[in-house]
C-alpha positions in Angstrom: -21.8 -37.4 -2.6 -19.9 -37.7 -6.2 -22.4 -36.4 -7.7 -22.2 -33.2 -5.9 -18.5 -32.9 -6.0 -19.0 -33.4 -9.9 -21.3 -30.7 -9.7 -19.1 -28.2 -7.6 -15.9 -29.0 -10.2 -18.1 -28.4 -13.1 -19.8 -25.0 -11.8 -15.9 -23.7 -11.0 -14.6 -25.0 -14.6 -17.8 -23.4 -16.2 -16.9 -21.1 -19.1 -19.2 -18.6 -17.3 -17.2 -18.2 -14.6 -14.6 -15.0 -15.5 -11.0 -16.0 -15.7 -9.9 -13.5 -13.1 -10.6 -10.3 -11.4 -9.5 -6.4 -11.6 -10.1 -4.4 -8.3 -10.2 -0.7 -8.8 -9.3 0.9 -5.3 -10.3 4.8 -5.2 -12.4 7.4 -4.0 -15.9 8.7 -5.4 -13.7 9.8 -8.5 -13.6 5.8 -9.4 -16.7 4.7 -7.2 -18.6 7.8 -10.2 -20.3 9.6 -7.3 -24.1 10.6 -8.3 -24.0 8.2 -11.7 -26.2 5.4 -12.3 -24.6 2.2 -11.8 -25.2 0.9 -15.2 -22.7 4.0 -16.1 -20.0 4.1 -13.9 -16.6 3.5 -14.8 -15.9 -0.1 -13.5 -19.3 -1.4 -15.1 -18.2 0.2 -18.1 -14.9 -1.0 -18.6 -16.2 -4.5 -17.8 -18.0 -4.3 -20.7 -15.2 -2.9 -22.6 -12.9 -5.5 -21.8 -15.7 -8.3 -22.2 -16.4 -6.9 -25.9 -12.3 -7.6 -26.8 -12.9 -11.5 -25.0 -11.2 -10.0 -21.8 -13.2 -12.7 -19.3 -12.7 -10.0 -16.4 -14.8 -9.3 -13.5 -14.1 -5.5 -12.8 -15.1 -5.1 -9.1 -15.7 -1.4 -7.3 -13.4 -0.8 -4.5 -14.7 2.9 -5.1 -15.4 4.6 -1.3 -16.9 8.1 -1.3 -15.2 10.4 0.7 -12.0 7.4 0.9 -8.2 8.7 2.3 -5.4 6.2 1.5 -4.9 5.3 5.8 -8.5 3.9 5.6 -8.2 2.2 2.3 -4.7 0.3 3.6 -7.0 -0.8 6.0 -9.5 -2.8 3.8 -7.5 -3.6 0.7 -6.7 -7.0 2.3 -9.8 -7.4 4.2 -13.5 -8.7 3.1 -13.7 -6.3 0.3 -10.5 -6.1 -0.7 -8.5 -8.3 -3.4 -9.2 -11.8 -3.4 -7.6 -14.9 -4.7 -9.1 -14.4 -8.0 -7.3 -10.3 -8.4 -4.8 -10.2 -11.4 -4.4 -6.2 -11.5 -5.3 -3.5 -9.0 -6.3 0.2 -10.5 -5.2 2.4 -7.7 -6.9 6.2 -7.3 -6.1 7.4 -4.0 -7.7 10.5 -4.6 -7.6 14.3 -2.9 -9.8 13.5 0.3 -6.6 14.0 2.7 -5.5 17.8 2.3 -2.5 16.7 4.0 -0.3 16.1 1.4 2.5 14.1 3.2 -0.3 11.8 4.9 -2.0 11.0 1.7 1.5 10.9 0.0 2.8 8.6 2.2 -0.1 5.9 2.7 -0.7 5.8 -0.8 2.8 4.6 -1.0 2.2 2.1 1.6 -0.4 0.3 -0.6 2.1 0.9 -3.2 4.7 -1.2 -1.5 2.3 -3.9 -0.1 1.2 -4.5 -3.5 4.5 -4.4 -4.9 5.3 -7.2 -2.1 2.8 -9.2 -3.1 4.2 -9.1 -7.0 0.3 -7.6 -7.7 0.2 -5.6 -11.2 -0.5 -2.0 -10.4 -2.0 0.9 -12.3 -1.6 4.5 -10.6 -3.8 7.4 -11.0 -3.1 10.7 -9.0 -4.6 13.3 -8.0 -3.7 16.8 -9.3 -3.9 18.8 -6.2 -2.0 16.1 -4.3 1.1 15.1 -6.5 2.4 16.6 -9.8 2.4 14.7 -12.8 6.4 14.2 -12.1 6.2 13.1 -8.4 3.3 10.6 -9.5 5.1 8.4 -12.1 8.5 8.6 -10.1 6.3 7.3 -7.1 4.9 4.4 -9.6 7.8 3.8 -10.9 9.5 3.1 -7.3 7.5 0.7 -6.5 7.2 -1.1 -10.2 3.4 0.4 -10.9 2.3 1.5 -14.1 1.1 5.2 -14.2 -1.8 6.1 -15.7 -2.0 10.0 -15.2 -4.5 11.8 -13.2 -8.0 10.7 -12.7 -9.4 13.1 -15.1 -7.0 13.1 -17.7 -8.4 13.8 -21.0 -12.1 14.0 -19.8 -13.9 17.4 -21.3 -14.3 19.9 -18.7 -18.3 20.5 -20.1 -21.7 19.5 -18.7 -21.7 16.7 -20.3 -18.9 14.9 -18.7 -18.9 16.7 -15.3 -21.3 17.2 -12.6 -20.2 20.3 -11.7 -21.3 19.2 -8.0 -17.7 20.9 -6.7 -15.1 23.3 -7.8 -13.3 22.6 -10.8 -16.0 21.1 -12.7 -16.5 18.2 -9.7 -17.2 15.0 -10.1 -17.3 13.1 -14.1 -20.9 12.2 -15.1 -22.1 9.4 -16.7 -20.4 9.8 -20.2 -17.2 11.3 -18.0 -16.7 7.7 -16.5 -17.1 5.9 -19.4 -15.2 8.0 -21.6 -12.4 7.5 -19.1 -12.9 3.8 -19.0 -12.3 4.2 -22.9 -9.1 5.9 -22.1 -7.8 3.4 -19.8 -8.3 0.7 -22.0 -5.5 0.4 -24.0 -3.2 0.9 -20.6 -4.7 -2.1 -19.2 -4.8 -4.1 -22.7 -1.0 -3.6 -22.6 -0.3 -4.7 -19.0 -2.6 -7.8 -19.3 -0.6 -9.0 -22.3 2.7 -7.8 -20.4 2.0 -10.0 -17.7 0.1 -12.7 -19.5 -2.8 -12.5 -17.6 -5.2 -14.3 -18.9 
């Protein structure tokens, strides 16, 4: 029997094991709809963060087709943060045309978070909020504000699928270009709140 609870303590102390975990909460937009996994956004900036000796697990709360009521209703549950989350990226995305609705749950997850004291990045939506309403929302509730989803993504075929209007969803070297871009963000608030 002591040898096993050696065995258990030793396999959670195991430098293997990654310090902590970041949960990015979103739509298809963070989920990268129609890209191979090995490209998406959160496997990418794992591997960006891993290749500065970040030891973080970058999970993907990323729901097609998501609306900010339904993801209030799993942030906390099975597949939501765990013990383990140290920083939540937030995209609540465009799927609810009603503007007050998505609006107004999204700032519900803001708060909840807030309540919790969990370090928040925010990324809106264009259609949804202006660039103005977006950072006084994060800024309400303490979050840090990232921009929209797409900012500074090339509008070309190679970094959008042009599956919808607008140029659509961000291909393969769309999501990992804007993992690039949201590296130094997260960078700062890690060393802000000395997570570690």
């Amino acid at each position: 029997m002591k040898a096993l609870l050696l065995a258990a303590a030793l396999a959670l102390a195991s430098p293997n094991s990654p310090a902590f975990e970041i949960f990015a909460l979103g739509t298809s937009n963070t989920n990268c709809k129609g890209v191979d996994r090995k490209e998406s956004f959160t496997v990418h900036l794992q591997e960006l963060l891993r290749a500065e000796s970040i030891d973080a697990t970058v999970i993907n709360g990323g729901v097609d087709g998501d609306r900010p009521v339904w993801m209030a209703a799993r942030l906390f549950g099975a597949n939501g943060i765990t013990p383990e989350t140290r920083l939540v990226i937030f995209e609540p995305g465009p799927n609810d045309k009603n503007v007050l609705a998505n609006v107004e749950h999204a700032e519900k997850i803001l708060a909840q978070l807030q309540e919790r004291k969990m370090p928040v990045i925010y990324i809106s939506s264009r259609p949804i909020q202006t660039a103005e309403a977006a950072q006084a929302a994060a800024q309400k509730y303490g979050a840090y504000y990232y921009g929209y989803w797409g900012r500074d993504v090339p509008f070309d075929r190679t970094h959008r699928q042009y599956d919808m209007a607008g140029g659509g969803h961000m291909a393969g070297p769309g999501c990992q270009l804007w993992a690039k871009n949201m590296l130094p963000l997260i960078k700062s608030v890690l060393a802000e709140k000395n997570i570690k």
